[in-house]
MARMINU-129300 format. One record per residue: residue in three letters; x, y, z of N, C-alpha, C in turn. Coordinates in Angstrom, 3 decimals, decimal comma, m for minus. Layout:
<'ALA' <X Y Z> <X Y Z> <X Y Z>> ...
***
This chain:
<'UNK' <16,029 m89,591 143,344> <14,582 m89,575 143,120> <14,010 m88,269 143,641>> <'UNK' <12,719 m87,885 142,847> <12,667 m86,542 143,082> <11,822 m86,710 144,422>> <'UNK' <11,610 m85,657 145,107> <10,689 m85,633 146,569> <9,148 m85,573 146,380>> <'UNK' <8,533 m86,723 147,152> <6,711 m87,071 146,580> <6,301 m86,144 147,691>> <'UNK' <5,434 m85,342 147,245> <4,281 m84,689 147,875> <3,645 m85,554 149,001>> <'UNK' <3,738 m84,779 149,801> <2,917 m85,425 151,174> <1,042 m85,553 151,198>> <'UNK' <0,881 m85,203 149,735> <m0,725 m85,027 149,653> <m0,737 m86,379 149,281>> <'UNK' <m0,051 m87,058 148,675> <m0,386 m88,287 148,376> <0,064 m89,341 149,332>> <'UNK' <m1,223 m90,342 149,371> <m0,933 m91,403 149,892> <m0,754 m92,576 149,945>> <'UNK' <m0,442 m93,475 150,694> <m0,017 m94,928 150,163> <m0,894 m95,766 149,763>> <'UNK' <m1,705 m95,600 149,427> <m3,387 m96,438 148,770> <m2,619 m95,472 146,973>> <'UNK' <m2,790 m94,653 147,326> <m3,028 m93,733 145,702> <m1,446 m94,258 145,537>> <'UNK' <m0,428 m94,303 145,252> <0,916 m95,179 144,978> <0,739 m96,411 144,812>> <'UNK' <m0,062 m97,275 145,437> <0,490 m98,823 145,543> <m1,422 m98,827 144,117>> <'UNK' <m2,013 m97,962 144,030> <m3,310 m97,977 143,167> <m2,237 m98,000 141,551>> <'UNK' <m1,268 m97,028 142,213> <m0,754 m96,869 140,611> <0,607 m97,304 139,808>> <'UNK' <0,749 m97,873 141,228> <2,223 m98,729 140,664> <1,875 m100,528 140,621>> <'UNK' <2,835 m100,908 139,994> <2,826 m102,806 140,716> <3,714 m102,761 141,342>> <'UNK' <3,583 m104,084 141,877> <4,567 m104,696 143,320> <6,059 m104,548 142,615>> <'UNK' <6,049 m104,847 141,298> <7,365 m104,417 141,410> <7,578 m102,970 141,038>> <'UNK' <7,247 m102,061 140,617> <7,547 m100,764 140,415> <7,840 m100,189 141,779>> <'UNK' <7,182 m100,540 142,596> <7,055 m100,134 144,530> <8,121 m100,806 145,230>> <'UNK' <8,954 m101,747 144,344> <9,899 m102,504 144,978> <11,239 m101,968 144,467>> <'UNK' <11,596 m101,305 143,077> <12,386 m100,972 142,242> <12,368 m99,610 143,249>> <'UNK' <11,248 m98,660 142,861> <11,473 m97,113 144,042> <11,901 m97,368 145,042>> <'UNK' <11,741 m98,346 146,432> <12,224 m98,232 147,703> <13,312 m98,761 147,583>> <'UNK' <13,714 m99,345 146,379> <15,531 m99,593 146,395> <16,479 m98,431 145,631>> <'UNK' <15,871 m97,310 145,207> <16,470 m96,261 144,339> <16,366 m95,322 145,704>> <'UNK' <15,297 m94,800 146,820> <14,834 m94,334 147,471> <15,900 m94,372 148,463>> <'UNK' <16,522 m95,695 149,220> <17,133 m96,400 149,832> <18,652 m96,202 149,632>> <'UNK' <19,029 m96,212 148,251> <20,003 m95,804 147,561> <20,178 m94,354 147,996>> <'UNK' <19,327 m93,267 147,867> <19,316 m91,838 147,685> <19,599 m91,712 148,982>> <'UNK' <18,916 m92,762 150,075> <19,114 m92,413 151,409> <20,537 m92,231 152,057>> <'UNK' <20,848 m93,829 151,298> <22,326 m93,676 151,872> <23,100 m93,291 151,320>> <'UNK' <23,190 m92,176 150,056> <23,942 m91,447 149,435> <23,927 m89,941 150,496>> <'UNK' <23,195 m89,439 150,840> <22,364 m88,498 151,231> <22,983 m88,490 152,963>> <'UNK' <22,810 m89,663 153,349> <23,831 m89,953 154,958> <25,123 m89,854 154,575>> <'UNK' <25,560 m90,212 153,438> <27,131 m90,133 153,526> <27,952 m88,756 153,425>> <'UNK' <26,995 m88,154 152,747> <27,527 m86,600 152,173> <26,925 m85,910 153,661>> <'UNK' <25,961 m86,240 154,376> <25,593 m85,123 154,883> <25,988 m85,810 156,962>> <'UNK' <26,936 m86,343 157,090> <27,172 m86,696 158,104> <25,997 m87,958 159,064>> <'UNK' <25,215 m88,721 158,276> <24,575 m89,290 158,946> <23,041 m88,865 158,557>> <'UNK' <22,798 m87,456 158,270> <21,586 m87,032 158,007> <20,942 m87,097 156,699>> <'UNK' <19,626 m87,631 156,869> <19,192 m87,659 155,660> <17,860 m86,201 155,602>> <'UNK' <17,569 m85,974 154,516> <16,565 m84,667 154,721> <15,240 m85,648 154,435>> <'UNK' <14,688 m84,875 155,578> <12,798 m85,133 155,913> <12,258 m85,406 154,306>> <'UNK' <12,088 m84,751 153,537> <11,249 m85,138 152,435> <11,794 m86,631 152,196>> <'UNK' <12,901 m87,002 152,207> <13,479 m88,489 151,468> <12,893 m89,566 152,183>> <'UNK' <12,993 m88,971 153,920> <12,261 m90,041 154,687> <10,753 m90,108 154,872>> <'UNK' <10,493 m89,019 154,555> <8,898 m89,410 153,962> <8,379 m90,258 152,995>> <'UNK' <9,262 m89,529 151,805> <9,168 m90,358 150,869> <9,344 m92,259 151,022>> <'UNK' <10,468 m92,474 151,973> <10,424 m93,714 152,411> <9,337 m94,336 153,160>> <'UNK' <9,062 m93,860 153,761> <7,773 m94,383 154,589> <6,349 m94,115 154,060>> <'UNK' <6,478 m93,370 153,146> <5,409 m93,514 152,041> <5,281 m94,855 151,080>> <'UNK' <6,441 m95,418 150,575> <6,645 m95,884 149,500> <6,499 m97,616 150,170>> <'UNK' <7,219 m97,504 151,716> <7,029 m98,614 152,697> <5,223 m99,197 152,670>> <'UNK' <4,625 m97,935 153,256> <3,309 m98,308 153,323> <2,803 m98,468 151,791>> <'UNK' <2,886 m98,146 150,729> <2,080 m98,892 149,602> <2,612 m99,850 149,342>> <'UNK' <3,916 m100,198 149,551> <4,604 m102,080 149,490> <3,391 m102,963 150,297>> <'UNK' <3,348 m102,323 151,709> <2,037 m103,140 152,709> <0,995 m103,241 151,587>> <'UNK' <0,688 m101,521 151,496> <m0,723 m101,985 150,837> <m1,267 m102,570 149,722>> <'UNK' <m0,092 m102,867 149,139> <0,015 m103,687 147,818> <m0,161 m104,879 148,226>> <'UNK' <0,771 m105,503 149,096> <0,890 m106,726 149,409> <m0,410 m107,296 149,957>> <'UNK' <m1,174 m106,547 150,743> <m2,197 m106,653 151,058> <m3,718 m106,715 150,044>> <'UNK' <m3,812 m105,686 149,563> <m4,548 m106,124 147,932> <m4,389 m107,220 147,321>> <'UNK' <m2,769 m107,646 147,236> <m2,765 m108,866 145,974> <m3,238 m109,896 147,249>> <'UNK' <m3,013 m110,113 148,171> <m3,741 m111,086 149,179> <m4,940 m111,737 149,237>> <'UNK' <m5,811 m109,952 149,463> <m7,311 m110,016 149,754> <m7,566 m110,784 148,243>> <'UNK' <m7,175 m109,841 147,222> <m7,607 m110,607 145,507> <m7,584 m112,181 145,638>> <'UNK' <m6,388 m112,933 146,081> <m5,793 m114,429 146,013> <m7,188 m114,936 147,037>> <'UNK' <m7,355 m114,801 148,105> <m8,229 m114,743 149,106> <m10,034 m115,279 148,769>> <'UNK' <m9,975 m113,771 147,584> <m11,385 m114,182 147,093> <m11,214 m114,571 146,173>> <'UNK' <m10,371 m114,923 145,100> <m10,327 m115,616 143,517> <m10,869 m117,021 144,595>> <'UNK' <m10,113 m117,539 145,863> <m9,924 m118,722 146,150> <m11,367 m119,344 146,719>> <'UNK' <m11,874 m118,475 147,300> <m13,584 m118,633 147,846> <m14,068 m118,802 146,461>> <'UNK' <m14,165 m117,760 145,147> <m15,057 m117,749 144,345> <m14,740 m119,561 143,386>> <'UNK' <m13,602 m120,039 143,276> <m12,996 m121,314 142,510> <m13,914 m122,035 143,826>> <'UNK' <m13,949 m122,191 145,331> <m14,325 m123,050 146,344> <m16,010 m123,399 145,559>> <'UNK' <m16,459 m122,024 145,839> <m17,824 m121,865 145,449> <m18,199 m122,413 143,873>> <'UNK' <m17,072 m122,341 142,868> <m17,886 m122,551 141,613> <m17,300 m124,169 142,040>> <'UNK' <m16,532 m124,622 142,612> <m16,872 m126,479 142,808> <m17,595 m126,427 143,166>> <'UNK' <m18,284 m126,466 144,707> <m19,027 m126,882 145,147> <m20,360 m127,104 144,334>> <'UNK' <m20,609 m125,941 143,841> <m21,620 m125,703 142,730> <m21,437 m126,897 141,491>> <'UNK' <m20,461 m126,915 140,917> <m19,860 m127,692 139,901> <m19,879 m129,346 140,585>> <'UNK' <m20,122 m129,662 141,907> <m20,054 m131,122 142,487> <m21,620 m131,181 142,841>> <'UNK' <m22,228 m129,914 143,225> <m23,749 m130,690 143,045> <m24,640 m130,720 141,429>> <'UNK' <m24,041 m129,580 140,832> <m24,621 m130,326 139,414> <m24,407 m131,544 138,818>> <'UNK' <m22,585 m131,630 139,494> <m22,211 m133,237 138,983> <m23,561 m134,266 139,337>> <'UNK' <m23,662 m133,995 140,948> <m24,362 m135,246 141,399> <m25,700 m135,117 141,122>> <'UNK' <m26,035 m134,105 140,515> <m27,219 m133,943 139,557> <m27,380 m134,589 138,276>> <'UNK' <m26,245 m134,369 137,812> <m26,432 m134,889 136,167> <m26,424 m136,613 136,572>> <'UNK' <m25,492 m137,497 137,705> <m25,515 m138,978 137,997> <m26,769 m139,195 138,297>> <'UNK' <m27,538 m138,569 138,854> <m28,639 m138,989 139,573> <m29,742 m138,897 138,042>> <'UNK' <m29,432 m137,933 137,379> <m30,896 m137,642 136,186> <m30,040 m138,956 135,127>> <'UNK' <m29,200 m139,141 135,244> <m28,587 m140,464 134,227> <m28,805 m141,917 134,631>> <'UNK' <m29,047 m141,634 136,049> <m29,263 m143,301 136,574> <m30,804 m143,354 136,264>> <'UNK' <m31,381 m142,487 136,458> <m33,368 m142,505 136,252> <m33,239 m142,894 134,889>> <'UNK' <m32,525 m142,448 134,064> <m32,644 m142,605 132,705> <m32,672 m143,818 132,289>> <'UNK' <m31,207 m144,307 132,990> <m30,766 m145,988 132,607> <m31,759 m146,638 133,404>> <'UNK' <m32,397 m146,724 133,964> <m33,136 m147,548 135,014> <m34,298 m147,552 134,005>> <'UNK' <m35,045 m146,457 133,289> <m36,438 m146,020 132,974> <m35,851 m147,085 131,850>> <'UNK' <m35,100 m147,083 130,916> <m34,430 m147,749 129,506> <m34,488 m149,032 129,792>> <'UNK' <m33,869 m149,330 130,787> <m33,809 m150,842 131,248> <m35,140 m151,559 131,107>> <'UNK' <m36,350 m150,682 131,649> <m37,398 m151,197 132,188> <m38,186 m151,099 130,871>> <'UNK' <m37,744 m150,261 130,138> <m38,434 m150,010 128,673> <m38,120 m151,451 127,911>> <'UNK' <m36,600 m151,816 127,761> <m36,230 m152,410 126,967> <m36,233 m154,120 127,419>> <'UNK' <m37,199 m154,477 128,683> <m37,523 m155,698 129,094> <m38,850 m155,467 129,059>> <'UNK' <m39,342 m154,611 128,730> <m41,026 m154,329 128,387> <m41,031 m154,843 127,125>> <'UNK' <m40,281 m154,213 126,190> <m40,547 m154,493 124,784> <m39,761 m155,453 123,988>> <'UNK' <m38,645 m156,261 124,921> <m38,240 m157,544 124,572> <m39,330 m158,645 124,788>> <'UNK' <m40,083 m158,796 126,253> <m41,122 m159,388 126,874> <m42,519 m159,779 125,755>> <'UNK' <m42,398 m158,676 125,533> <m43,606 m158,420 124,435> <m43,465 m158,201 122,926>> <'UNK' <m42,305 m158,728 122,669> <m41,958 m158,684 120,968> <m42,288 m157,265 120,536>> <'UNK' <m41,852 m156,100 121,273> <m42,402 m154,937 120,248> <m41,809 m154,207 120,196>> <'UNK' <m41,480 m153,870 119,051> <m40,294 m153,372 118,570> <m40,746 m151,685 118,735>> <'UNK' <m41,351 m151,305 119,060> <m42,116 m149,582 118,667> <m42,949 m149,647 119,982>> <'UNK' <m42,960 m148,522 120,809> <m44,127 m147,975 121,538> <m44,734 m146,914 120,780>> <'UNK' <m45,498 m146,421 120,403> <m46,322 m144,812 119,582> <m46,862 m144,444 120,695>> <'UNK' <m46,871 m143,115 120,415> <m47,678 m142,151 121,636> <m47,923 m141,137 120,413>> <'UNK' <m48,695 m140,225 120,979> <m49,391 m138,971 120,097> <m48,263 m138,341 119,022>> <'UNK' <m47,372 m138,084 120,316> <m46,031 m136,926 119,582> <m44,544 m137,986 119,778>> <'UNK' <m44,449 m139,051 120,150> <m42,942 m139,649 120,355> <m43,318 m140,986 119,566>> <'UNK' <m42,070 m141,571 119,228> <m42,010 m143,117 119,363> <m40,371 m143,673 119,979>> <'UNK' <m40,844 m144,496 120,750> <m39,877 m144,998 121,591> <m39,630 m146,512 120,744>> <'UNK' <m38,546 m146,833 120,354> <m38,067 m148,018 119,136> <m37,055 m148,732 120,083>> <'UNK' <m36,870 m149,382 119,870> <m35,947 m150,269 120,422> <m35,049 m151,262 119,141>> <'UNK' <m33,845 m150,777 118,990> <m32,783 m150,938 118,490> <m31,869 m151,903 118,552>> <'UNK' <m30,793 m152,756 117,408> <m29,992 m152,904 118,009> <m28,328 m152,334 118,145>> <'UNK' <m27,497 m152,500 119,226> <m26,360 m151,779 119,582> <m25,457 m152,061 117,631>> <'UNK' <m24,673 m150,931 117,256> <m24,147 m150,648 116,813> <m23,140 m152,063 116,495>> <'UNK' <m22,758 m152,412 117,627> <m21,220 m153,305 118,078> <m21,793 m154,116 118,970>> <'UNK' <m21,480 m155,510 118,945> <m21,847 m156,256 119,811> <m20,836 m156,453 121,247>> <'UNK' <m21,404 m156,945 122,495> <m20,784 m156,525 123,684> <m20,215 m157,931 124,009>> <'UNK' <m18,942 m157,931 124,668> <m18,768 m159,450 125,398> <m19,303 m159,743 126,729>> <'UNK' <m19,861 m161,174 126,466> <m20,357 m161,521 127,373> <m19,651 m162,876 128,018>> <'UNK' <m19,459 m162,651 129,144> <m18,787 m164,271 130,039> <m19,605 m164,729 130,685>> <'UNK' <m20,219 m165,850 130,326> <m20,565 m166,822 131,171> <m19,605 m167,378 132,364>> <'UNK' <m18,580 m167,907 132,282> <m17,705 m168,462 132,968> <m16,071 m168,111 131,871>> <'UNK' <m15,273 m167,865 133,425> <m13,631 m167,837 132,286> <m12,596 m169,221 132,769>> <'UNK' <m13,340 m170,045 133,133> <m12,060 m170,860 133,845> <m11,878 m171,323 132,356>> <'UNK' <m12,348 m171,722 131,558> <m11,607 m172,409 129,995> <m11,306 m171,171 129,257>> <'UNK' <m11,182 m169,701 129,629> <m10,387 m168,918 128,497> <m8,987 m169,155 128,154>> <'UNK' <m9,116 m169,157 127,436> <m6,987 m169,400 127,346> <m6,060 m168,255 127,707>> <'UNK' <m4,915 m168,755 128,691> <m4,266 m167,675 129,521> <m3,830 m166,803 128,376>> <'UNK' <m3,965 m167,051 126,844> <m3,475 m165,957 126,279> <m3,753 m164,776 125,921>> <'UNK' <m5,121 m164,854 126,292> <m6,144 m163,745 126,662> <m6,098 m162,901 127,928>> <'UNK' <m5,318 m163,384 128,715> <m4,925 m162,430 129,584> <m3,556 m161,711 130,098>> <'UNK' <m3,343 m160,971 130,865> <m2,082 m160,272 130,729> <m1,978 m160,071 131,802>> <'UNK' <m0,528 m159,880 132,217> <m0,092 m159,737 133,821> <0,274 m157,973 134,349>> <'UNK' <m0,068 m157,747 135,091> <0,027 m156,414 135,737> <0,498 m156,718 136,788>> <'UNK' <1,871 m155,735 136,919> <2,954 m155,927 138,101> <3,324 m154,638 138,633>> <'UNK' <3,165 m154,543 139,447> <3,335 m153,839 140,576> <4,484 m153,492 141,126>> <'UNK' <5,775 m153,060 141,041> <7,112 m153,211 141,673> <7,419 m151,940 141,686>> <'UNK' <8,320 m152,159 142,575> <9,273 m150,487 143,219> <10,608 m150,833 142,072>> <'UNK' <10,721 m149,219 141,934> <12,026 m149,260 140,860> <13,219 m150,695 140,971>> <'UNK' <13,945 m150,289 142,696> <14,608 m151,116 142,798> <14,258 m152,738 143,094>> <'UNK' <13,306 m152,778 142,588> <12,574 m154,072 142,469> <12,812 m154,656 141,273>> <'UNK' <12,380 m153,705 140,005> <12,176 m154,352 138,959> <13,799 m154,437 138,510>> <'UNK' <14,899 m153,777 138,907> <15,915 m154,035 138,266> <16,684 m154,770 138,956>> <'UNK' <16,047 m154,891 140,624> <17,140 m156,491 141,293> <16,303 m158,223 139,824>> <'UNK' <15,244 m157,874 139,606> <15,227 m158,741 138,475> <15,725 m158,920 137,054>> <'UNK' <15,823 m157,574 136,869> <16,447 m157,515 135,443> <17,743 m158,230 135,406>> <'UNK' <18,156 m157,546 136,621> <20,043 m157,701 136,838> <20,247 m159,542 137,087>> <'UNK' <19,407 m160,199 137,486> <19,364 m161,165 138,175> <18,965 m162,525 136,999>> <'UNK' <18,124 m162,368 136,317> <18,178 m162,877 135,637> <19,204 m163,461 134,694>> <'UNK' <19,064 m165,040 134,572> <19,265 m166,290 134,984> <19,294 m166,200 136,530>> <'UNK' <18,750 m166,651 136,931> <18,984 m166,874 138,589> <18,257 m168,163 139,148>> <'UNK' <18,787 m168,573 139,922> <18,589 m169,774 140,665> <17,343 m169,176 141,566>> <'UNK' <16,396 m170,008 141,301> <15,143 m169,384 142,597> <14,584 m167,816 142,701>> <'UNK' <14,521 m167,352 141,476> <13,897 m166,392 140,899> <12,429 m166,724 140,478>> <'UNK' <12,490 m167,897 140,004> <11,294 m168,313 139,293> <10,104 m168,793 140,648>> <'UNK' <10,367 m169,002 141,160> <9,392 m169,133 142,653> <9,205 m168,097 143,268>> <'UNK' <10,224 m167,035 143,131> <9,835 m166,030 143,696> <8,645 m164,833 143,431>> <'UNK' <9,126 m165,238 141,662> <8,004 m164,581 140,792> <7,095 m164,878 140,733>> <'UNK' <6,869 m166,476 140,980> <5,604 m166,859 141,316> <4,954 m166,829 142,973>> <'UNK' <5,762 m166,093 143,886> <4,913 m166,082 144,619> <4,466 m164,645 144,754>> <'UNK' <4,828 m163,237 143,704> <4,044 m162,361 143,640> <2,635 m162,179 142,837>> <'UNK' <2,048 m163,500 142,942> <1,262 m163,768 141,866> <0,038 m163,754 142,633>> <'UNK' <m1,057 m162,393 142,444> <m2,217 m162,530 143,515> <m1,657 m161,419 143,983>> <'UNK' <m0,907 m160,357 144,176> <m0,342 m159,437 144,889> <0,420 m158,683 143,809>> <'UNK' <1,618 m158,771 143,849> <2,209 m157,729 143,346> <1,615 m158,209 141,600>> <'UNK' <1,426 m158,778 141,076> <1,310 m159,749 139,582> <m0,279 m159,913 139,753>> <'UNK' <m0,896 m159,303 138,829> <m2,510 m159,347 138,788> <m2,663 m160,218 137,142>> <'UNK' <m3,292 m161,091 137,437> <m3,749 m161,673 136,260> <m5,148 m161,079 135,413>> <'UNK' <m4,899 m160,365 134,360> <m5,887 m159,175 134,266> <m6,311 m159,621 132,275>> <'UNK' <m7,339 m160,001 132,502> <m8,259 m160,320 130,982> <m8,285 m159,747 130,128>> <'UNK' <m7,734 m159,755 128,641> <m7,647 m158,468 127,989> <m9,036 m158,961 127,044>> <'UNK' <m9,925 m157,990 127,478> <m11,215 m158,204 126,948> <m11,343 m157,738 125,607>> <'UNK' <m10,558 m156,398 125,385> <m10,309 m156,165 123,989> <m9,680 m157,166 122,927>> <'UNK' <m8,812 m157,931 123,352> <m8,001 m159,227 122,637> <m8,972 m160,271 122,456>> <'UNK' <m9,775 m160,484 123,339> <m10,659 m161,113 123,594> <m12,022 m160,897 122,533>> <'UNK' <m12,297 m159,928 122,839> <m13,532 m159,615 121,578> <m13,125 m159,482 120,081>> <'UNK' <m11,624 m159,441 120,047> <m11,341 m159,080 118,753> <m11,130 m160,700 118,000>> <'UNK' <m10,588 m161,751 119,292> <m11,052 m162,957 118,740> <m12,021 m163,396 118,140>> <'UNK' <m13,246 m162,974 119,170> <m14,318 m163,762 118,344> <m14,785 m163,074 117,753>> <'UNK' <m14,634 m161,990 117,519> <m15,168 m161,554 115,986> <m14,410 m162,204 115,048>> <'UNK' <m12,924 m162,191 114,837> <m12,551 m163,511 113,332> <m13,310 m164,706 113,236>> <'UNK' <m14,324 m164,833 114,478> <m14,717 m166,508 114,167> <m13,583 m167,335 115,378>> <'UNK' <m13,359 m166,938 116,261> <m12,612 m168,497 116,496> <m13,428 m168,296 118,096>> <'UNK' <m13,145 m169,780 118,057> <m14,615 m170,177 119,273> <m14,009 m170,276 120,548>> <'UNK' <m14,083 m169,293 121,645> <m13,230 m169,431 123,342> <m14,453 m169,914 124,451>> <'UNK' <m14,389 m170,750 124,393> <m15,307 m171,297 125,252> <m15,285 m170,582 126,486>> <'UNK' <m16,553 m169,794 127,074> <m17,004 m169,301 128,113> <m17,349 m168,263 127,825>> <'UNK' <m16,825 m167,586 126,216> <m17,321 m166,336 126,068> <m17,773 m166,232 125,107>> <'UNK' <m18,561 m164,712 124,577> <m19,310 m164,569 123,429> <m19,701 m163,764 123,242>> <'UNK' <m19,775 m162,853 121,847> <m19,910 m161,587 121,439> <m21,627 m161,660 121,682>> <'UNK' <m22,363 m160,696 122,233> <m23,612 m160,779 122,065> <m23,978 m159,097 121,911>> <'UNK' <m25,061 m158,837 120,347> <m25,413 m157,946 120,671> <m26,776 m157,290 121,295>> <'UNK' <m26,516 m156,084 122,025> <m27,549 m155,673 122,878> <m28,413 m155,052 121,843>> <'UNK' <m29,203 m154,161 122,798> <m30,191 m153,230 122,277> <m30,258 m152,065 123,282>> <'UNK' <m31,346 m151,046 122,374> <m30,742 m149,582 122,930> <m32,121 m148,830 123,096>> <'UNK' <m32,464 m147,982 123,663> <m33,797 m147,460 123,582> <m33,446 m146,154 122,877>> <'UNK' <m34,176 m145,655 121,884> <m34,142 m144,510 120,812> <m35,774 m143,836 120,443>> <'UNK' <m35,451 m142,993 121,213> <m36,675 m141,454 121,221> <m36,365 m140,439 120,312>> <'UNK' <m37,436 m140,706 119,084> <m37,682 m139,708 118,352> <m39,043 m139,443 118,017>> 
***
């Protein structure tokens, strides 16, 4: 490698190389060195070891740049959450006023049969929902086939059952993860898709809502 001028310094090198170009030179550099000791009894000539300790300090000062950069990318991502978690709790808070104001709209104008508020420049209508919503009164008479089991098990859990099956006193066992590991969980979608064909599950029932609509 040829010999770097001592006018330059390790800011202006590590400005104009990358980490790896600065890593590739101090191993060619390094190379030259100990080519340079072998021929010359141990001695290497001053320009080479400049050059080394030049090339040393823009490795630092590289390393140091890509740092400070990582450093502040990481404040500026801190800062755009934080920012990004109070608009969140901005936008919940202007959505709950909303649903609350709707609510109060839409037991105003159920109360009072009226389908339309008018004002100068708006009318506020009251609608109904698109799709009707399920509603439960009570589920103790749904039929368990409406609901579905969610289980909970560690790998070697689920395959000491697989493997085990037929087993003597398995079946108590399974039933006593029931409430714990085995959640008995309502499939409300199965459920609504019933009674829309028409068939009648006592405790429940498609009912549709209404919606408040500003134009």
């Amino acid at each position: 490698m040829n010999a770097t001028s001592t006018s330059i310094e390790a800011p202006d090198v590590a400005r104009g190389l990358s980490l790896f170009d600065i890593d590739q030179a101090l191993d060619a550099l390094v190379e030259a060195a100990d080519e340079e000791a072998q021929a010359n009894d141990g001695e290497v000539p001053e320009e080479l070891k400049e050059a080394l300790v030049l090339y040393v300090e823009a490795f630092g000062y590289k390393v140091d740049r890509i740092a400070d950069y990582l450093k502040a990318q990481k404040a500026e991502a801190e800062l755009a959450q934080r920012e990004a978690d109070r608009l969140y709790a901005r936008q919940k808070a202007a959505e709950s006023r909303e649903k609350r104001l709707k609510a109060m709209l839409l037991w105003f104008m159920t109360s009072r049969n009226a389908p339309k508020l008018r004002g100068a420049l708006n009318t506020i209508s009251k609608q109904l929902n698109s799709a009707p919503s399920l509603v439960l009164q009570e589920t103790t008479h749904i039929p368990d086939s409406f609901y579905r089991a969610r289980v909970d098990l560690t790998w070697p859990e689920w395959h000491e059952i697989v493997d085990a099956l037929p087993s003597c006193g398995l079946q108590e066992r399974l039933r006593s993860f029931e409430g714990t590991a085995v959640q008995k969980e309502l499939q409300r979608g199965v459920l609504s898709d019933a009674l829309a064909r028409g068939e009648a599950v006592e405790g429940a029932a498609l009912v549709r809502g209404s919606h408040i609509r500003i134009r």
